[in-house]
FIMARRO-200299 format. One line per 3 residues: number of its first residue (from 1); for each residue x, y, z of N, C-alpha, C. Coordinates in steps of 0.05 Angstrom, whole numbers, plus 32768, in hexadecimal, padded with zeros to 4 digits. Example, Ala and Ser with C-alpha at 12.3 -4.5 7.8 and 13.67 -1.06 7.14 Angstrom:
BEGIN
1	8108/7F8E/809C/80F6/7FA6/809C/8108/7FBE/809C; 8101/7FD3/808E/8111/7FEB/808F/8102/8001/809D $
This chain:
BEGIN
1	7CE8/7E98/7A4C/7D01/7E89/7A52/7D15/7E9C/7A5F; 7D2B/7E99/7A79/7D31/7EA7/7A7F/7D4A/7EA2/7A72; 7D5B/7EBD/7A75/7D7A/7EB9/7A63/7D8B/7EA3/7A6A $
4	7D86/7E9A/7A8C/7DA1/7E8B/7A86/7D9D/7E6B/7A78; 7D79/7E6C/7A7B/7D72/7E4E/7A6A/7D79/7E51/7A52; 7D74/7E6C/7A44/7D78/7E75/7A28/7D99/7E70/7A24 $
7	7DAB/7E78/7A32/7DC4/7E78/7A2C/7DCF/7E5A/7A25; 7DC4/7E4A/7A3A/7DCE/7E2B/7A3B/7DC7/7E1D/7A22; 7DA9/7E28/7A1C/7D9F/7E1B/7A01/7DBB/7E23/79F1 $
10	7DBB/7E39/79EB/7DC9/7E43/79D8/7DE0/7E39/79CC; 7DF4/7E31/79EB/7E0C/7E27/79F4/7E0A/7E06/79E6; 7DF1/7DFB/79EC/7DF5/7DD9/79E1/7DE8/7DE0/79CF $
13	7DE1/7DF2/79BD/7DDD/7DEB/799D/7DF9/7DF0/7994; 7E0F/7E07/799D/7E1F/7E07/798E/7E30/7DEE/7992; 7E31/7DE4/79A9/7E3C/7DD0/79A4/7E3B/7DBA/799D $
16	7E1B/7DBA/7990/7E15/7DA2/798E/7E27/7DA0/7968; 7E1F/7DBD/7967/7E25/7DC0/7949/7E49/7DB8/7943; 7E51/7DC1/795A/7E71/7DBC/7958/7E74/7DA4/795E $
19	7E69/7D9A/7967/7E6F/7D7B/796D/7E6B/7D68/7953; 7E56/7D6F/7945/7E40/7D6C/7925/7E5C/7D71/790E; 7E71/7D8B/7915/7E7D/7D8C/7905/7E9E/7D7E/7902 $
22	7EA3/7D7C/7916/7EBD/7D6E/7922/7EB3/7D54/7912; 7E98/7D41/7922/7E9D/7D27/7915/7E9F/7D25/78F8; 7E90/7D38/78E9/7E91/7D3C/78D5/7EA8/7D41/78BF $
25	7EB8/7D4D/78CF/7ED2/7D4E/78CD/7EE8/7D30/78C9; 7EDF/7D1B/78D3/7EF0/7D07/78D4/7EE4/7CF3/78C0; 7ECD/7D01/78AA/7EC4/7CF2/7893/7EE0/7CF1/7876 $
28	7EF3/7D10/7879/7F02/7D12/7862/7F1B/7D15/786F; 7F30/7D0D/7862/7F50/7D18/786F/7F48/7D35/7873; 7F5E/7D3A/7883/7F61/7D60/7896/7F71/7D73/787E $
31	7F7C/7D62/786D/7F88/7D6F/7856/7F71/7D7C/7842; 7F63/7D66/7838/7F4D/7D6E/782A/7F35/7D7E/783B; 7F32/7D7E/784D/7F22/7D8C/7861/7F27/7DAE/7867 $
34	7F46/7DAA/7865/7F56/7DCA/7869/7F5A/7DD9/784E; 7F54/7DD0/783B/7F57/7DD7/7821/7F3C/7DDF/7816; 7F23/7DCC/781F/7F08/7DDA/7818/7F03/7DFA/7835 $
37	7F12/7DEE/784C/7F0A/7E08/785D/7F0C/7E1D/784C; 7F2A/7E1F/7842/7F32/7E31/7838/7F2A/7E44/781C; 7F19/7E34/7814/7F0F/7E38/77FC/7EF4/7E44/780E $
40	7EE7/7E41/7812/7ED1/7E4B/7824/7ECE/7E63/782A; 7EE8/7E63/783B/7EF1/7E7B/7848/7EF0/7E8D/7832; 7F02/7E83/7817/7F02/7E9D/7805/7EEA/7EAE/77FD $
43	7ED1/7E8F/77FE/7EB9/7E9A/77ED/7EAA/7EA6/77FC; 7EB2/7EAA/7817/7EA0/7EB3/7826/7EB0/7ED0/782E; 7EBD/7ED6/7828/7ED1/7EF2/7827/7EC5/7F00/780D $
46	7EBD/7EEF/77F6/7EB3/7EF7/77E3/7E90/7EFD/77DC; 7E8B/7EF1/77F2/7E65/7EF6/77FE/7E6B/7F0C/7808; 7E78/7F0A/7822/7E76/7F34/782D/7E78/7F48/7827 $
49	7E97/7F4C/780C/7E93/7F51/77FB/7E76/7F57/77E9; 7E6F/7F4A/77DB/7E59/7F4C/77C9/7E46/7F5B/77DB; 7E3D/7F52/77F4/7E2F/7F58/780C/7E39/7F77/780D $
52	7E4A/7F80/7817/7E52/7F9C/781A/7E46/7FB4/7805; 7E53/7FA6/77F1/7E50/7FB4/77D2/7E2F/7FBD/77D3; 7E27/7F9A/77D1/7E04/7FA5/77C4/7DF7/7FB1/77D6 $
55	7DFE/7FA8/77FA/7DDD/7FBA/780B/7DEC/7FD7/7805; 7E0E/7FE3/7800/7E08/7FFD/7805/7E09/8007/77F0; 7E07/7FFF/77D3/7DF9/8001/77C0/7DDC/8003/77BA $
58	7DCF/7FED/77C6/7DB6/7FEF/77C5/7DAC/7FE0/77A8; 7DC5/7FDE/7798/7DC0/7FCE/7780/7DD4/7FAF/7774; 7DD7/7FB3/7760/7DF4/7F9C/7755/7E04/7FB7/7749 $
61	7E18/7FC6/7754/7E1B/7FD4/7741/7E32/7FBD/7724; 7E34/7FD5/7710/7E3F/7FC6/76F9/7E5C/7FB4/76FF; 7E6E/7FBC/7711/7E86/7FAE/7715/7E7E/7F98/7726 $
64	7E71/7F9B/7730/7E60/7F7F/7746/7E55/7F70/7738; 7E51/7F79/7724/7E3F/7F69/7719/7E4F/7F5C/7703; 7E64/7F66/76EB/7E79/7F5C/76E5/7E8C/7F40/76F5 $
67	7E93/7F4C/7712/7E9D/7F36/7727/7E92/7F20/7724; 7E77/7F22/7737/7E6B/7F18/7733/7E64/7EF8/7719; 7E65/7F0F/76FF/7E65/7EFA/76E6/7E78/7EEC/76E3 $
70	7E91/7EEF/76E6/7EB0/7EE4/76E6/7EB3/7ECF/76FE; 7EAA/7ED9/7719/7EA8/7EBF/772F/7E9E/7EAA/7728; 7E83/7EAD/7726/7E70/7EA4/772B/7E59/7EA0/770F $
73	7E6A/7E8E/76F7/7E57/7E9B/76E1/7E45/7E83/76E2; 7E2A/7E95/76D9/7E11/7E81/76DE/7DFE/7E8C/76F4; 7E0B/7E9C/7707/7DF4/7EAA/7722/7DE4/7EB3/771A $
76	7DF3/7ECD/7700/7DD9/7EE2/76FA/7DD2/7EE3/76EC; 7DCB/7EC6/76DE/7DC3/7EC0/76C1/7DA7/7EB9/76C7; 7D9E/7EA1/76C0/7D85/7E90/76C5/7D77/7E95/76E6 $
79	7D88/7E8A/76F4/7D7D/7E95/7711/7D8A/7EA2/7719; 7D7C/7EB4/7717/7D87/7ED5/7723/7D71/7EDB/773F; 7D85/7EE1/7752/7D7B/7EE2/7769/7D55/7EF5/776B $
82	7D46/7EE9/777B/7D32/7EE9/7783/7D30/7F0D/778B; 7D25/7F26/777C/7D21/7F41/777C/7D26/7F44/779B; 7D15/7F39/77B4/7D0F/7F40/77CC/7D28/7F33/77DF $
85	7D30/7F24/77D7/7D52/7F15/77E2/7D67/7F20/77E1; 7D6D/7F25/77EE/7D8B/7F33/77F1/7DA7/7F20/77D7; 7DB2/7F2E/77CD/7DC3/7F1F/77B2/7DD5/7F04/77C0 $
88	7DE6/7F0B/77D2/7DF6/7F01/77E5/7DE1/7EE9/77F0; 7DCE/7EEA/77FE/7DCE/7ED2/7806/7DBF/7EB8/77F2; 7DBD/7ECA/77D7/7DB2/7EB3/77C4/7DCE/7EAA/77BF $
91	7DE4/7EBE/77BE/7E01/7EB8/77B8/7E08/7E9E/77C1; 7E06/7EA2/77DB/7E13/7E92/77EE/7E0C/7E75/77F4; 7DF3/7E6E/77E9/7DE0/7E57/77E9/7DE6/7E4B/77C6 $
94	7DEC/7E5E/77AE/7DF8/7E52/7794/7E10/7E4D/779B; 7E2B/7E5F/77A7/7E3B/7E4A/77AF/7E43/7E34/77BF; 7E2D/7E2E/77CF/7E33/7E1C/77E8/7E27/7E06/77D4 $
97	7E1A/7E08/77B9/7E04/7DF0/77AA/7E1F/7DEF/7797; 7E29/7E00/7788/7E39/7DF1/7772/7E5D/7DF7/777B; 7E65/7DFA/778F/7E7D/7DF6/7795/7E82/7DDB/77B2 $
100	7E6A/7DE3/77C3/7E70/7DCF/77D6/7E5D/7DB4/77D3; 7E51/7DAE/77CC/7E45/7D94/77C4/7E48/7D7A/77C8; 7E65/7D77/77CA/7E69/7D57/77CC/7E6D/7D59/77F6 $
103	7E7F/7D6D/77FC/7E7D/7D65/781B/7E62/7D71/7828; 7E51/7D76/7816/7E2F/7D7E/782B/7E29/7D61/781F; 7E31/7D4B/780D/7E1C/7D38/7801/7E2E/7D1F/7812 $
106	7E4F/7D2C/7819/7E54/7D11/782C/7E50/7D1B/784C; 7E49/7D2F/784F/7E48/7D2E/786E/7E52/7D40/7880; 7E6E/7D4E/786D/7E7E/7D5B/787C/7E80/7D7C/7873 $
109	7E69/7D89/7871/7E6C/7DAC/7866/7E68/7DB4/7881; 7E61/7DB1/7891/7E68/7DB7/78B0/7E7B/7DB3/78BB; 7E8C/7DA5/78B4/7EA1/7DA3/78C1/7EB6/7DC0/78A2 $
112	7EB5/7DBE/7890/7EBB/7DCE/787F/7EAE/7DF5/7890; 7E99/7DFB/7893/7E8F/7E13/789A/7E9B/7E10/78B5; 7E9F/7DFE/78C9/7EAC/7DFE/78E9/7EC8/7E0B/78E3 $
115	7EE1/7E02/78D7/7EF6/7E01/78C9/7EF3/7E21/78C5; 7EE9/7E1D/78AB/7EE2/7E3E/789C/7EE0/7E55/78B2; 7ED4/7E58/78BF/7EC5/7E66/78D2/7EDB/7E68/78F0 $
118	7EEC/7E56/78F5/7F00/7E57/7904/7F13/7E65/78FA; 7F1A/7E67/78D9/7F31/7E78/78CD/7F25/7E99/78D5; 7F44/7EA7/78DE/7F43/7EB9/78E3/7F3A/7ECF/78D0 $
121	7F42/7EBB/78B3/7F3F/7ED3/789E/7F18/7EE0/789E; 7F14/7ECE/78AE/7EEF/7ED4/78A6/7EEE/7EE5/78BA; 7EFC/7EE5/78D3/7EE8/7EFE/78EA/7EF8/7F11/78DA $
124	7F13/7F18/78D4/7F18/7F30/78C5/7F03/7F3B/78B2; 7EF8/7F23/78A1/7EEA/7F2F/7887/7ECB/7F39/7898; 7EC5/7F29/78B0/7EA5/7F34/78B8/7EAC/7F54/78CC $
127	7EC6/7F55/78DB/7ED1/7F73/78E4/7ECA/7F86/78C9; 7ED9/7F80/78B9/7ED6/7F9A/789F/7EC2/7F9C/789F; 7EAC/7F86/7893/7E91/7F89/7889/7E87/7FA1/7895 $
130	7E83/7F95/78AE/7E79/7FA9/78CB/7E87/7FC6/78C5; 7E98/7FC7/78C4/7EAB/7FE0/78C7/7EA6/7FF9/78A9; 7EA4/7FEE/7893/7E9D/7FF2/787D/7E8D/7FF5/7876 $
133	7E74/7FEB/787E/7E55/7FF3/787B/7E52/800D/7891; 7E58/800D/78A0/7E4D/8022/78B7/7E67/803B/78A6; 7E84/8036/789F/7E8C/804F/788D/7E7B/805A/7877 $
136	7E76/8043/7870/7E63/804B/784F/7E45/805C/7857; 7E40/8059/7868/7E28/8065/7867/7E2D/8079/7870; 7E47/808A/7881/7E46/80A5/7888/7E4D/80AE/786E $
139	7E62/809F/7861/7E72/80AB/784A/7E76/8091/7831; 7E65/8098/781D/7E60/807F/7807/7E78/8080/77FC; 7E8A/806C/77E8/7E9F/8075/77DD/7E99/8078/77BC $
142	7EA9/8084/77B6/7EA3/8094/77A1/7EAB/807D/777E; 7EBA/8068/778F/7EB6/804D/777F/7EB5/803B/7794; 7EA6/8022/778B/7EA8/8008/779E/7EBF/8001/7797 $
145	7EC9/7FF6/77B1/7EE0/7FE5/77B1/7EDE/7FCA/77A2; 7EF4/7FC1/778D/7EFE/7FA2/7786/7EFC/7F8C/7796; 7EF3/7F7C/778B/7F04/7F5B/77A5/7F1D/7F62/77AF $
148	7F2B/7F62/779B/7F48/7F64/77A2/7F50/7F74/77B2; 7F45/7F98/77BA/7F4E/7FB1/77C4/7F3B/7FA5/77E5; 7F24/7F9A/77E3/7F1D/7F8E/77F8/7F25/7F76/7801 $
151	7F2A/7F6A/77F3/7F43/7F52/77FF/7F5D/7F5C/7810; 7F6C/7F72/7806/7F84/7F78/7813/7F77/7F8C/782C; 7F62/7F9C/782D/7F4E/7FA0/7846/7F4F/7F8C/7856 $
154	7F46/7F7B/7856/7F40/7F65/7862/7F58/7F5A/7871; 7F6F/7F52/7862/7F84/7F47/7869/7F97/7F65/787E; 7F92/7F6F/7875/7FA7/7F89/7887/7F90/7F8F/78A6 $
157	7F78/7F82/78A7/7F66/7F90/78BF/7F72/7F7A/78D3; 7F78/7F84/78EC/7F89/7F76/7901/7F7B/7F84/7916; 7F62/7F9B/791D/7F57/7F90/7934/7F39/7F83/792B $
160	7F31/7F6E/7937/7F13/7F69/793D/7F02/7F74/7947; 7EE5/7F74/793B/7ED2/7F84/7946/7ECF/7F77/7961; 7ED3/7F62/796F/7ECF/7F5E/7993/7EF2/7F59/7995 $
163	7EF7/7F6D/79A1/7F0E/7F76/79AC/7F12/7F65/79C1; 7F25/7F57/79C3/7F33/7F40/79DC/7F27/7F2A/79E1; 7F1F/7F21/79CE/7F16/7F00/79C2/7F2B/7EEC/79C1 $
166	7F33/7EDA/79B5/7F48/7EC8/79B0/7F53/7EC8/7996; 7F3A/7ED3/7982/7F36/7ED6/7968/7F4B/7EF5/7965; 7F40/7F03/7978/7F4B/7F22/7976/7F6A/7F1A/797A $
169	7F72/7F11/798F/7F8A/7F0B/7996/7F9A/7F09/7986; 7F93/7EEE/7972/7F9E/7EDE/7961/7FA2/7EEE/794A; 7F95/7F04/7944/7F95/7F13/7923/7FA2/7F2D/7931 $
172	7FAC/7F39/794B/7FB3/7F45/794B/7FD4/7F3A/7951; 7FD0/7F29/7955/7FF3/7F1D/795C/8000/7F14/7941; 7FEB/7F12/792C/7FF7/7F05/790C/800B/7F21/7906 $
175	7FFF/7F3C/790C/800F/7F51/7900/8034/7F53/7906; 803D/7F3D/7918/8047/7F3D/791E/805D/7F2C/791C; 8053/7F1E/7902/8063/7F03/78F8/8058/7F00/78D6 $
178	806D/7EF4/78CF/8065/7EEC/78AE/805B/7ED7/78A6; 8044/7EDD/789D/8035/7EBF/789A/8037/7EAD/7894; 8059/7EAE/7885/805A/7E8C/787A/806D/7E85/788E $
181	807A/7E93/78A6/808F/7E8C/78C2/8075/7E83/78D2; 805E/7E8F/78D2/804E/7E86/78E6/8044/7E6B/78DA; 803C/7E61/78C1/8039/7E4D/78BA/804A/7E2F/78BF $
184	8069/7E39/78B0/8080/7E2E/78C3/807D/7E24/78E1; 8077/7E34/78EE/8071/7E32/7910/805D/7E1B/7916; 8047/7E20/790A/802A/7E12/790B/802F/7DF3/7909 $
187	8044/7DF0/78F3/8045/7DD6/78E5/8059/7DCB/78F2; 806E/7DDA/78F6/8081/7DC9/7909/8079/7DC0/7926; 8063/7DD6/7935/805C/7DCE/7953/804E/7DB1/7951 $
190	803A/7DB6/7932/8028/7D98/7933/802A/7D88/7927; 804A/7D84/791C/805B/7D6B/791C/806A/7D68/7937; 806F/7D73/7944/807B/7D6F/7966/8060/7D61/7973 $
193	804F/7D75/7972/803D/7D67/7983/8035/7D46/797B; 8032/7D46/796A/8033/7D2E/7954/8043/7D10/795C; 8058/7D1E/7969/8072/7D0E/796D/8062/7D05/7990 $
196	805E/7D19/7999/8055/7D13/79BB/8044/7CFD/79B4; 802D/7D09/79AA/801A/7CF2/79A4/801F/7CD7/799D; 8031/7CD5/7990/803C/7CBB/7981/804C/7CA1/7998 $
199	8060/7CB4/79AA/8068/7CAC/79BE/8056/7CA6/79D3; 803E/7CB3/79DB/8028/7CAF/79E9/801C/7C93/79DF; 8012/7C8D/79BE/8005/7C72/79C2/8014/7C5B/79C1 $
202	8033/7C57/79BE/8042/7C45/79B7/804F/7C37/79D3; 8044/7C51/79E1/8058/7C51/7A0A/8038/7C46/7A14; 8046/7C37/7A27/8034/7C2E/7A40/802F/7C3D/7A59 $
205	8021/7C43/7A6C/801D/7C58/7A7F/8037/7C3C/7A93; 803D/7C4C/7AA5/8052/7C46/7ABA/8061/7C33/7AB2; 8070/7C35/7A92/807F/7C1B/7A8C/8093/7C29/7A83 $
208	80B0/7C1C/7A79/80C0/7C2F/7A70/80C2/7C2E/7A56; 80CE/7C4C/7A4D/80CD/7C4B/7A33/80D7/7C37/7A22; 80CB/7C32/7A07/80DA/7C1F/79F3/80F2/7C28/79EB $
211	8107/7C1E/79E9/811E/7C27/79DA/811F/7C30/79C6; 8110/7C26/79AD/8106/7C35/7999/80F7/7C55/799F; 80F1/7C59/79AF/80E2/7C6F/79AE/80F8/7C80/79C7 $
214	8103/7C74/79CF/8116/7C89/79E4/8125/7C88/79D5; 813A/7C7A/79AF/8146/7C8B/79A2/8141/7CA2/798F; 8119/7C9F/798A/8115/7CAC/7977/8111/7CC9/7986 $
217	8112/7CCD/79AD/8107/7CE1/79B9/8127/7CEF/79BB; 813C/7CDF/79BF/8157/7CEA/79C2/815A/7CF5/79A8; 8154/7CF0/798C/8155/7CFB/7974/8147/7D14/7974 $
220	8133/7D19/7979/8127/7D36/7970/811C/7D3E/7988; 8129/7D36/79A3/8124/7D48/79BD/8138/7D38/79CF; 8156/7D47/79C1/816B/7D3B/79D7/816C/7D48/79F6 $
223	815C/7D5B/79F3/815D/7D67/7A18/8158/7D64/7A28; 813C/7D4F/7A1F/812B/7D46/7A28/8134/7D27/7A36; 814A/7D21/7A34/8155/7D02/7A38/815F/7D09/7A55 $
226	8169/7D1D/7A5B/816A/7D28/7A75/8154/7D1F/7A8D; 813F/7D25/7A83/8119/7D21/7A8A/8122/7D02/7A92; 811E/7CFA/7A75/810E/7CDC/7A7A/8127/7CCC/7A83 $
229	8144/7CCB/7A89/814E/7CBC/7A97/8148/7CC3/7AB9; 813C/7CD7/7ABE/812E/7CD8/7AE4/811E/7CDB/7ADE; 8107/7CD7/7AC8/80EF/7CC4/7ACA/80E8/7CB7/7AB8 $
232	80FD/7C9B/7AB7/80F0/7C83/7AA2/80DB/7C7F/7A97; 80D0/7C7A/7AAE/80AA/7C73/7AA1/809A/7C85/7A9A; 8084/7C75/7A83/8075/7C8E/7A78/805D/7C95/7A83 $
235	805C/7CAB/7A89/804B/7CB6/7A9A/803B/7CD8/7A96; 8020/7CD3/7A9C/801A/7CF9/7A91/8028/7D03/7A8F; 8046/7D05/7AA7/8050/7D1F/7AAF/8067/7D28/7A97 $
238	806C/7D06/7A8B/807D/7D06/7A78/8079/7D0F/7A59; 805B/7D03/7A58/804A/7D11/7A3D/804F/7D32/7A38; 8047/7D3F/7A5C/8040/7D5E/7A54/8061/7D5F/7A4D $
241	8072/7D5D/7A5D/808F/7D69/7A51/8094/7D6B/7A2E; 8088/7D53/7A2B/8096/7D48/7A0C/807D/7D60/79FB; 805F/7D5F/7A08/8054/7D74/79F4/805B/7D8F/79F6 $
244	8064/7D98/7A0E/806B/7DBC/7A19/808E/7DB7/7A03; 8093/7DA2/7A06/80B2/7DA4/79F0/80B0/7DAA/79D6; 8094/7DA6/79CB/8091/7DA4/79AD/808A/7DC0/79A6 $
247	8086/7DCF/79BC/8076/7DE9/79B9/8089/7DF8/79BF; 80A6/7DF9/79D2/80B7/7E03/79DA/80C6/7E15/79CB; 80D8/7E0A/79C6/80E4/7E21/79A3/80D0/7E35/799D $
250	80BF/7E30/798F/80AD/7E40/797D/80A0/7E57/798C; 809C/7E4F/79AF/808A/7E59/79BD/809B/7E70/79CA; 80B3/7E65/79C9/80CA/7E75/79D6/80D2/7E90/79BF $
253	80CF/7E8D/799E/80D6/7E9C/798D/80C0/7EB1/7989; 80A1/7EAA/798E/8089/7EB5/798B/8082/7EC6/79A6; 808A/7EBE/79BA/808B/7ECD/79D5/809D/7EE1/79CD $
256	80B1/7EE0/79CA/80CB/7EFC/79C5/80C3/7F08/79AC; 80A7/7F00/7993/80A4/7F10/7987/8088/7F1A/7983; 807F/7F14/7995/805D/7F1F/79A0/8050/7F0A/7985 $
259	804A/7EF1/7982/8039/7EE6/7975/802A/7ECE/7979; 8038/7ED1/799B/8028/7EAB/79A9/8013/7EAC/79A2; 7FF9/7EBE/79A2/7FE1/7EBF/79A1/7FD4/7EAA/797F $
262	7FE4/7EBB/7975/7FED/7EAE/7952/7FED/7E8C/7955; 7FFF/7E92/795D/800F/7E6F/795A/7FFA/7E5B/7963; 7FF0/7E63/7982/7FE0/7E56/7992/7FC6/7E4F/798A $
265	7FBA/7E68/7982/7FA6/7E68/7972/7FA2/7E4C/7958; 7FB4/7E51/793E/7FB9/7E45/792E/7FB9/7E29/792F; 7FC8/7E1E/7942/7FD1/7E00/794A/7FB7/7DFE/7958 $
268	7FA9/7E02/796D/7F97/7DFB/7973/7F87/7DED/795C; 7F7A/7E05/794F/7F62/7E02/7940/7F6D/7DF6/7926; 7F80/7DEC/7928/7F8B/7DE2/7901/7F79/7DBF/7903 $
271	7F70/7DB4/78EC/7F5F/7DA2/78E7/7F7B/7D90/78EF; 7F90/7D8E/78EA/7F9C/7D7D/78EC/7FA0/7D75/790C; 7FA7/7D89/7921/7FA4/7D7D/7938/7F93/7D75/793F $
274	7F74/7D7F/7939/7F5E/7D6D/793D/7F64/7D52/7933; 7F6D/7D4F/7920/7F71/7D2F/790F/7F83/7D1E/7923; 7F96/7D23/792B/7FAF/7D25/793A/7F9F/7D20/7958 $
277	7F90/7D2E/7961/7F8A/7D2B/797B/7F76/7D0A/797A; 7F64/7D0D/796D/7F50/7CF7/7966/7F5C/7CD2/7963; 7F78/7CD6/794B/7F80/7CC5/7944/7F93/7CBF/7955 $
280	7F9B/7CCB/796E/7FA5/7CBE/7980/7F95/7CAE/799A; 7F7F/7CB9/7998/7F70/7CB0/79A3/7F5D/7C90/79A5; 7F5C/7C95/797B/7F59/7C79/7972/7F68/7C62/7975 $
283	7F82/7C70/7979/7F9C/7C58/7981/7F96/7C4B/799E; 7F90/7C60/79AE/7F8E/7C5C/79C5/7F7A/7C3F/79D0; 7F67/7C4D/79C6/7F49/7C31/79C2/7F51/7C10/79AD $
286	7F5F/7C1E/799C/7F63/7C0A/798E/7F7B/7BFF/799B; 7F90/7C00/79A3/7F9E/7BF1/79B4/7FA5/7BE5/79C9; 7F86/7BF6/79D7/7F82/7BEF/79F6/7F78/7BD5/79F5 $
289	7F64/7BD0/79E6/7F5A/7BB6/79D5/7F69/7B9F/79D2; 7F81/7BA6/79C4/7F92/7B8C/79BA/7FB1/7BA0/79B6; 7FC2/7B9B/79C3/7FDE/7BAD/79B9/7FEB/7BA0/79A6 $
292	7FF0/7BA9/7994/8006/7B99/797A/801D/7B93/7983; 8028/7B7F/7970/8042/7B73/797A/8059/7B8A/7972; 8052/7B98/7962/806F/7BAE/7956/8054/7BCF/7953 $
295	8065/7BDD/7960/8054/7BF7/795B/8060/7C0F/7941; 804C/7C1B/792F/805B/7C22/7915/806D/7C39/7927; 8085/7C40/7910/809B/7C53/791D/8082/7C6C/7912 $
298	8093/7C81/7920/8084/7CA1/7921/807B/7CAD/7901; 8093/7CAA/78EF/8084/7CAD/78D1/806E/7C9F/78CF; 8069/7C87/78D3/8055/7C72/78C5/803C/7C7A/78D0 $
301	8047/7C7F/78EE/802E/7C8C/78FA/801D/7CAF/78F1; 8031/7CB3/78F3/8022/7CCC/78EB/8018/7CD6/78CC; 8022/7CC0/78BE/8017/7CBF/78A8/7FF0/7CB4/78A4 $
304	7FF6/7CA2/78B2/7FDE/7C98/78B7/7FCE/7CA6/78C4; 7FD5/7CB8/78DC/7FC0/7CD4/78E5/7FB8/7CE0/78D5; 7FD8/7CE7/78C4/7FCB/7CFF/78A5/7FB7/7CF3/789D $
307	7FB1/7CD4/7899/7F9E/7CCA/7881/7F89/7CC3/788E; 7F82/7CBC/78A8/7F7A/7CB7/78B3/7F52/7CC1/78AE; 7F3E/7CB2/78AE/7F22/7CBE/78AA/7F12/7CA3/78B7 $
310	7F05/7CAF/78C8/7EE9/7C9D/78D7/7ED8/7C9F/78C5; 7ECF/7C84/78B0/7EB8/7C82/78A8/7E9D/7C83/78B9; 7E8B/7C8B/78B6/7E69/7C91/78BC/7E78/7C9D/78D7 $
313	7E81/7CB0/78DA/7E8C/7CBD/78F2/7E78/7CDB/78F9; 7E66/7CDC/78E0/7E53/7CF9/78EA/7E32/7CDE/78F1 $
């Protein structure tokens, strides 16, 4: 097979898989979805961990193996990993059976590992791994490190092992902001964006705006009334303004403090704009169909994105 047939294969499995996990994704709210990522994420910071410890050990030593009992009690009791198996990946297959269970039995642990695997905290934790195994073997340490002493490892490593990625970008621009201002940021852009969208399915293409919705746009984007009185009707050109508006402020404060990469990053990949992007979409189909006589105001709506889940959607 030559490489570039090889590459293409490669290219539509992963997407086939991302495609596999996205739908999968619109089986549970984005709330409950971002809450198992997260949990994931932890346990899988806590596999490399274990992972680190035992290959450059070569054994369980006794505090790993203590950990270990306290995480995870029950691993190294009755089934205790298989002599010729590495500890970690029997690990990793007991927690994916008694912590994740119900979204592998409804459908959606791919969309949970897609999620997981997008948080930044995991290429940090697979940089160390890398970085830490190749220290340890010139120079063993004279104790293994804690979860905890490798947790704050983990969290303080800000370059990536592939240097000028999007991933790299993004974890080297976090050093540069406090994570609960960058969180702030995240949440406010994708309630703005939120607001575009909302105005997008309630507006007709080349009609003019509803009054209702040109007071709710003069309320939380009076500058913008400038715009839309020389150009009434709603139109792409008028969408991008109202979405480049929602991003404005924030983009303007993260530019002057080196963390666009951060911000941009984050809002992209957050489950909720996926939810957000989708469920405007459903509006779209669903009202192209039949338009309602009254369209819900912007809370009602976006409540309903938050809650929003496509049954048999994987």
């Amino acid at each position: 097979m030559v490489k570039g047939t090889f590459d293409n294969l490669a290219l539509n499995v992963r997407l086939h898989r991302k495609q596999k996990a996205l739908q999968g994704a619109l089986l549970v709210p984005w709330s409950e979805l971002e809450a198992r990522a997260d949990e994931y994420v932890q346990w899988h910071c806590f596999i490399l961990w274990v992972r680190t410890v035992s290959e450059s050990a070569g054994e369980i030593p006794d505090a790993l193996g203590s950990e270990l009992r306290r995480q995870c009690p029950g691993f190294l009791k009755s089934d205790d990993p298989a002599p010729n198996r590495p500890v970690w990946q029997s690990l990793e297959e007991w927690i994916a059976a008694q912590y994740f269970g119900e979204p592998t039995a409804a459908g959606w642990f791919d969309a949970v590992t897609y999620y997981a695997y997008k948080d930044l905290r995991t290429e940090q934790a697979w940089t160390l791994w890398e970085r830490t195994k190749a220290a340890w073997r010139q120079n063993p340490p004279s104790r293994w490190p804690t979860f905890e002493e490798w947790t704050a490892d983990l969290v303080a490593t800000c370059r990536l092992a592939q240097e000028g990625t999007e991933k790299a970008r993004a974890v080297e621009a976090m050093t540069n902001v406090d994570r609960h201002k960058l969180q702030a940021a995240v949440w406010d852009v994708l309630e703005r964006r939120a607001f575009a969208f909302w105005v997008d399915c309630v507006s007709q293409p080349e009609q003019p705006l509803d009054p209702t919705v040109m007071s709710e746009i003069a309320q939380r984007c009076p500058d913008l009334m400038g715009v839309l009185s020389a150009e009434p009707l709603w139109r792409a050109s008028v969408f991008c303004r109202l979405v480049r508006h929602a991003d404005s402020e924030w983009r303007a404060v993260a530019r002057a403090e080196r963390w666009t990469a951060a911000l941009r990053y984050h809002v992209a990949d957050h489950p909720r704009y996926q939810r957000l992007i989708h469920y405007r979409q459903r509006c779209h189909d669903e009202w192209l169909r039949g338009r309602p006589i009254s369209f819900p105001p912007f809370p009602a709506w976006l409540s309903s994105a938050d809650a929003y889940c496509a049954s048999g959607a994987a």
